[in-house]
N, CA, C and O atoms as a CHARMM CRD file, in Angstrom:
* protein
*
  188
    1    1 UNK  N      0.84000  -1.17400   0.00000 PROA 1      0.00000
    2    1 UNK  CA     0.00000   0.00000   0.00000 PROA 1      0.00000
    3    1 UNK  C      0.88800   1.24000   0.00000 PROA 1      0.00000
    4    1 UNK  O      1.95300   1.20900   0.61500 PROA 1      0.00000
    5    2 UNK  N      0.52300   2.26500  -0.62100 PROA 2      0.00000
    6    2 UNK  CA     1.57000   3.41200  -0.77100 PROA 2      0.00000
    7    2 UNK  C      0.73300   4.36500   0.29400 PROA 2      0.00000
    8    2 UNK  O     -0.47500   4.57400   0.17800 PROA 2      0.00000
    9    3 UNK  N      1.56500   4.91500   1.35900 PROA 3      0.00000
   10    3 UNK  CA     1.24600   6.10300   1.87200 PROA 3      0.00000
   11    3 UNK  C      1.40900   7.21600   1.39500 PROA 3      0.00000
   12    3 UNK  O      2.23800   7.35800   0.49600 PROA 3      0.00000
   13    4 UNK  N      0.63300   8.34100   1.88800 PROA 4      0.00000
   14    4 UNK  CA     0.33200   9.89300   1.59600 PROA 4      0.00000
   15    4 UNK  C      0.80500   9.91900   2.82000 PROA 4      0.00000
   16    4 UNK  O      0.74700   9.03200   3.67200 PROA 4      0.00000
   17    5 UNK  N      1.46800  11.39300   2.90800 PROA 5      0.00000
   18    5 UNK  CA     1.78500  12.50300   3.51100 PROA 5      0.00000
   19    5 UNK  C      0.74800  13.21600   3.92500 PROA 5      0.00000
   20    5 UNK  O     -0.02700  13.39200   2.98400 PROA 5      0.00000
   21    6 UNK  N      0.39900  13.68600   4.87100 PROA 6      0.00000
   22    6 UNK  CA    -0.81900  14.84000   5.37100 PROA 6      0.00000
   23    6 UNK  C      0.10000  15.53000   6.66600 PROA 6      0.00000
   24    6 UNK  O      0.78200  15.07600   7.58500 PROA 6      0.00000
   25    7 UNK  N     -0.22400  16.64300   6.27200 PROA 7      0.00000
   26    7 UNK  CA     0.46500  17.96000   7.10300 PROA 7      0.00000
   27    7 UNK  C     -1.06300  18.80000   7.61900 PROA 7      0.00000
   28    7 UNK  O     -1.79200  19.20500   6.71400 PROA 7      0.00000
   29    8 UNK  N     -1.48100  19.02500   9.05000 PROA 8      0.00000
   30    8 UNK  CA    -2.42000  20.07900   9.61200 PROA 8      0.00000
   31    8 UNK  C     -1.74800  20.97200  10.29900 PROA 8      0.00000
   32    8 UNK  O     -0.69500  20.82400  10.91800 PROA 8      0.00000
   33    9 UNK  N     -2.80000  22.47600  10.08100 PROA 9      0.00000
   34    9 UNK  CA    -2.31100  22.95900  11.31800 PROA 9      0.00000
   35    9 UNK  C     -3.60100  23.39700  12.40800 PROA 9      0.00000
   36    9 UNK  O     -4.74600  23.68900  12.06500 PROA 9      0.00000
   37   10 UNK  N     -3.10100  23.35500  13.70300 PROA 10     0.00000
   38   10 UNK  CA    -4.19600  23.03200  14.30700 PROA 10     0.00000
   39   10 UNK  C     -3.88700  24.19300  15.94100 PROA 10     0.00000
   40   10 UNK  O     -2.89000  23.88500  16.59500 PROA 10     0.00000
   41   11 UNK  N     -4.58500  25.18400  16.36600 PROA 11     0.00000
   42   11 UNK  CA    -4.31400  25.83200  17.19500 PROA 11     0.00000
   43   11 UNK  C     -3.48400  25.51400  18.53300 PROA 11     0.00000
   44   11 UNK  O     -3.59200  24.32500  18.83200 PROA 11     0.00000
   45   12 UNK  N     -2.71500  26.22500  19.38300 PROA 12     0.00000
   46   12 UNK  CA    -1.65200  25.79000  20.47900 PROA 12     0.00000
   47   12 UNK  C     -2.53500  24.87200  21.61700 PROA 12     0.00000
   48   12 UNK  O     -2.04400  23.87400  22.14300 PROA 12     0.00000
   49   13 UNK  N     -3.96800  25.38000  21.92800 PROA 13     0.00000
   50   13 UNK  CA    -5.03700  24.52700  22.63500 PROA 13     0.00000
   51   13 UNK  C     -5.39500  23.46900  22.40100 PROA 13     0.00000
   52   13 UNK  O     -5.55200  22.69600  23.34600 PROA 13     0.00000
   53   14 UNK  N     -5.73800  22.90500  20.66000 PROA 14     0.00000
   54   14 UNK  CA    -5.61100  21.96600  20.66400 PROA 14     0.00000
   55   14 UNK  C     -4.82100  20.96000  20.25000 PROA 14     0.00000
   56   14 UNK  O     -5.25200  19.82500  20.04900 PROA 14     0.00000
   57   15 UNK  N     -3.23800  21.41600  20.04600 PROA 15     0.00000
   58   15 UNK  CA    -2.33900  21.05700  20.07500 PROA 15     0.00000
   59   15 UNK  C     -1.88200  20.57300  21.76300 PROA 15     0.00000
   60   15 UNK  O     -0.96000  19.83600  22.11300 PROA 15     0.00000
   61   16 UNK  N     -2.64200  21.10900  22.38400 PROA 16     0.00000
   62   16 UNK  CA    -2.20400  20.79000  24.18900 PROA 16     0.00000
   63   16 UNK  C     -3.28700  19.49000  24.34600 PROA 16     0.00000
   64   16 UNK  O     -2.97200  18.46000  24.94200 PROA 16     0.00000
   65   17 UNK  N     -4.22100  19.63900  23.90300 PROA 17     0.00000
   66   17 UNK  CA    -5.20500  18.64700  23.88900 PROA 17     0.00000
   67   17 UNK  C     -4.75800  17.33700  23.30900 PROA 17     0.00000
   68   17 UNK  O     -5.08900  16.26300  23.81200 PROA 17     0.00000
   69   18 UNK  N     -4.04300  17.43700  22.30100 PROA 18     0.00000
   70   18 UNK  CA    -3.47100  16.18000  21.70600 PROA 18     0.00000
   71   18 UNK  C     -2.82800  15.34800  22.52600 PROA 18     0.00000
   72   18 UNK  O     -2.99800  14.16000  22.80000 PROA 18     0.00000
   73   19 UNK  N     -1.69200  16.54900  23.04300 PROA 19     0.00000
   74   19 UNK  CA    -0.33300  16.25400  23.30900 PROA 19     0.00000
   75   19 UNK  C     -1.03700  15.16100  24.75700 PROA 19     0.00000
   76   19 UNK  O     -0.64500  14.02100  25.00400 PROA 19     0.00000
   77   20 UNK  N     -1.90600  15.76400  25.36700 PROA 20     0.00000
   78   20 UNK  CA    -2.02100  15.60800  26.54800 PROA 20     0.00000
   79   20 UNK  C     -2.39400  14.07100  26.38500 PROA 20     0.00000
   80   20 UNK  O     -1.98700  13.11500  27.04400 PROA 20     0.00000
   81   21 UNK  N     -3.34100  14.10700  25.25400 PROA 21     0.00000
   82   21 UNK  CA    -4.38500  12.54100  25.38800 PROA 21     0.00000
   83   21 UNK  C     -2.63600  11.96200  24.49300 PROA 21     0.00000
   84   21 UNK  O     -2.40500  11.00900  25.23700 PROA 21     0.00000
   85   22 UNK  N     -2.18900  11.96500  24.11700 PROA 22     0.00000
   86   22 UNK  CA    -1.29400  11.09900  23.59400 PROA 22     0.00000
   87   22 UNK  C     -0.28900  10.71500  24.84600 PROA 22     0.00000
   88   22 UNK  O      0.00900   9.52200  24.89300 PROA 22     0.00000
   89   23 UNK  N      0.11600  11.33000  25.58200 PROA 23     0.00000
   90   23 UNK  CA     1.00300  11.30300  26.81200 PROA 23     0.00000
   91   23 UNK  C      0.17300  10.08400  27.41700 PROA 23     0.00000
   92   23 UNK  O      0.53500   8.90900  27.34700 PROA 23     0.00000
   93   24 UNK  N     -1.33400  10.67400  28.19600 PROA 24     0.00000
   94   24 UNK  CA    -1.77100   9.42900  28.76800 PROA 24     0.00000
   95   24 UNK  C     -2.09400   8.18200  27.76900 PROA 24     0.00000
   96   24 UNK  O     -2.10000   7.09600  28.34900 PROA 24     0.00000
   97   25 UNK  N     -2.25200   8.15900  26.95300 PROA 25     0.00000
   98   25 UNK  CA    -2.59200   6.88000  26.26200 PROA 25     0.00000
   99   25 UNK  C     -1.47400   5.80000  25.54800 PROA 25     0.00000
  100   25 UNK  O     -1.57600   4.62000  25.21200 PROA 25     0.00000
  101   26 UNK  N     -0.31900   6.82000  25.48000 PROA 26     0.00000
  102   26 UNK  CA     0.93100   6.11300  24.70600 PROA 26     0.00000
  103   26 UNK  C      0.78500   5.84300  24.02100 PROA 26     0.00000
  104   26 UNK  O      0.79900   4.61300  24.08200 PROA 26     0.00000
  105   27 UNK  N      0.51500   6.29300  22.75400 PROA 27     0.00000
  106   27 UNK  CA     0.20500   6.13700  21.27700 PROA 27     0.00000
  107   27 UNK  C      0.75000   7.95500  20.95600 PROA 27     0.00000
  108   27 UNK  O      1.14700   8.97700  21.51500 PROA 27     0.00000
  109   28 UNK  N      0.34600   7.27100  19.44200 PROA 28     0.00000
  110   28 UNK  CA     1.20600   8.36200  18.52700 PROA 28     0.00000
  111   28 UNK  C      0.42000   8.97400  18.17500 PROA 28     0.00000
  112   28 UNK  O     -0.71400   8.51100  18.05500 PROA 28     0.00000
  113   29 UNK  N      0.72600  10.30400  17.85900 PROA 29     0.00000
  114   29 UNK  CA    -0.49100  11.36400  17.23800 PROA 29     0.00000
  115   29 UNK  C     -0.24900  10.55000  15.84000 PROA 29     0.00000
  116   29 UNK  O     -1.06800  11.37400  15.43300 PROA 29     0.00000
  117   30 UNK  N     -0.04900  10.04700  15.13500 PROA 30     0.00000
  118   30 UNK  CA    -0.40300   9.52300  13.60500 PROA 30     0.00000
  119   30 UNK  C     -1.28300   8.19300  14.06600 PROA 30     0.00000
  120   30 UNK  O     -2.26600   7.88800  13.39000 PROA 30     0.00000
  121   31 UNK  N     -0.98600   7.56000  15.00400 PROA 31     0.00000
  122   31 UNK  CA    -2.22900   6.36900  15.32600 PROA 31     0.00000
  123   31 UNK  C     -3.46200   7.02100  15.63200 PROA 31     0.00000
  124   31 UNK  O     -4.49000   6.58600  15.11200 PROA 31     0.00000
  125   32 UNK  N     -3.50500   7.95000  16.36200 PROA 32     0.00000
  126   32 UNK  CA    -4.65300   7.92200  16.57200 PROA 32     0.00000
  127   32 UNK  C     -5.88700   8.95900  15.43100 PROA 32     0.00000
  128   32 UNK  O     -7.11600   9.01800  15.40200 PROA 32     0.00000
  129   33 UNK  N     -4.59300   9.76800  14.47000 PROA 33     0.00000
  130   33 UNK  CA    -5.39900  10.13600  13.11700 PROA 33     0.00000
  131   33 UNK  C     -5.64600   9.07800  12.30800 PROA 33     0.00000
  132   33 UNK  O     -6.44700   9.12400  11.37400 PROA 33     0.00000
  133   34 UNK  N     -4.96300   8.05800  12.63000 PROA 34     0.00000
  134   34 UNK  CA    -5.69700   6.94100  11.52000 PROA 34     0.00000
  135   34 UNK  C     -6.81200   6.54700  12.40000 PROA 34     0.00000
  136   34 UNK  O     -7.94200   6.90000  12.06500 PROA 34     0.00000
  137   35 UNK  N     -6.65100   5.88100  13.45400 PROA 35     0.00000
  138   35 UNK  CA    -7.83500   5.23600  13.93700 PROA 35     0.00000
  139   35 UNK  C     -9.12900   6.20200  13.91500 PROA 35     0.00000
  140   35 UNK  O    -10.25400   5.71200  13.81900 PROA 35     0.00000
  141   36 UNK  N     -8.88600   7.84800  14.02400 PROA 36     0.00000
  142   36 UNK  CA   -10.04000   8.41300  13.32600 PROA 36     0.00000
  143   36 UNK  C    -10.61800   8.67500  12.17100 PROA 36     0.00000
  144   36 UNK  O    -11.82000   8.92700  12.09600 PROA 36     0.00000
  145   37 UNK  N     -9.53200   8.63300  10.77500 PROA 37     0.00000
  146   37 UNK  CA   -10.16500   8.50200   9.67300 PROA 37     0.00000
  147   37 UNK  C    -10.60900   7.11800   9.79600 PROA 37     0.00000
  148   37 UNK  O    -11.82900   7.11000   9.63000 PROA 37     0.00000
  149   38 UNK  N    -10.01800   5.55900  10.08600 PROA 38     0.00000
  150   38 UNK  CA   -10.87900   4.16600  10.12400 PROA 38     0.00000
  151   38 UNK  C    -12.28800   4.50400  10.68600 PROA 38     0.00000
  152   38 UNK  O    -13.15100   3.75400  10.23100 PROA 38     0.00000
  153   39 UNK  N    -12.77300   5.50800  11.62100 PROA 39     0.00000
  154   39 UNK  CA   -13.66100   5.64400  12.46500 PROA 39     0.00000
  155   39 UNK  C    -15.10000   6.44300  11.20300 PROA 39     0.00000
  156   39 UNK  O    -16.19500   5.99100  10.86900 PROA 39     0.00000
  157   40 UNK  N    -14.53100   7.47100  10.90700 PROA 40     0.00000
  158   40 UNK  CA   -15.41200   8.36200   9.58300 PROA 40     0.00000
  159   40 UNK  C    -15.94000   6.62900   8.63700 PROA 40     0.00000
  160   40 UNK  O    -17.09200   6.20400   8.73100 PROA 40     0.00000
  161   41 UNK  N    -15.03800   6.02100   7.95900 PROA 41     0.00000
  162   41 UNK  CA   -15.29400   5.10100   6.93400 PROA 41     0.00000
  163   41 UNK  C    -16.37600   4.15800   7.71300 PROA 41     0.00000
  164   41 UNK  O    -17.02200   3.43400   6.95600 PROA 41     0.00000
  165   42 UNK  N    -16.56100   4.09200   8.56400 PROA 42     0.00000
  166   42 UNK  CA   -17.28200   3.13400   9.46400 PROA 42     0.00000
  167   42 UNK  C    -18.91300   3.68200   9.57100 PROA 42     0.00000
  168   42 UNK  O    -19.86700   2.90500   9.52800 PROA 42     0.00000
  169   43 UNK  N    -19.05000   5.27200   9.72700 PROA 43     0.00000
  170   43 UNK  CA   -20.04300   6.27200  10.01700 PROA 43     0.00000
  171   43 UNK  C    -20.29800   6.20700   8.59600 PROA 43     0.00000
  172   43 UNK  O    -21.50800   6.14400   8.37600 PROA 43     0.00000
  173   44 UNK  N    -19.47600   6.19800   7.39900 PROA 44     0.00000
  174   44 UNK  CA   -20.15200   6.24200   6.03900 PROA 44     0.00000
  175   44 UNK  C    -20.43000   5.12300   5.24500 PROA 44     0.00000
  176   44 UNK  O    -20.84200   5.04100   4.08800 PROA 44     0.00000
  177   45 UNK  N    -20.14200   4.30800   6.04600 PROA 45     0.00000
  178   45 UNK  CA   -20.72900   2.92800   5.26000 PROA 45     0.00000
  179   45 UNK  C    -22.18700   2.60300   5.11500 PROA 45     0.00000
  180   45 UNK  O    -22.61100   2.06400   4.09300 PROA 45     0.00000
  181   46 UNK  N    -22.85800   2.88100   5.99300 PROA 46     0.00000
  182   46 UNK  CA   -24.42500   3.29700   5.86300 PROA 46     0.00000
  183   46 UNK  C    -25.16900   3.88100   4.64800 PROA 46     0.00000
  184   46 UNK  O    -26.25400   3.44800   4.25900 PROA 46     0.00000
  185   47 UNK  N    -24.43000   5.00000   4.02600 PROA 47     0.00000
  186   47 UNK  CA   -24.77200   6.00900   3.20200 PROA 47     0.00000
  187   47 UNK  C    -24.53400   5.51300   1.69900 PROA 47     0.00000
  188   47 UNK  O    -24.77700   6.26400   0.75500 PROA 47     0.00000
């Protein structure tokens, strides 16, 4: 499978918000943007 690159930018608040849930959870801010785009494909399978 070939990956894409994706670059956001996202305010210092919720950049603290990230940081924070990634600290407690030990995962990576790129795991858990995938496990939310897997999450969207799931909500649009219905449609």
């Amino acid at each position: 499978m070939k990956e894409k690159h994706l670059s956001i930018r996202v305010p210092d608040n919720e950049m603290r918000i990230l940081d924070k849930y990634v600290k407690k959870t030990k995962r990576t801010k790129t795991d858990l943007v995938r496990e939310w785009i897997r999450s969207l494909e799931k909500m649009t399978d219905g449609s």
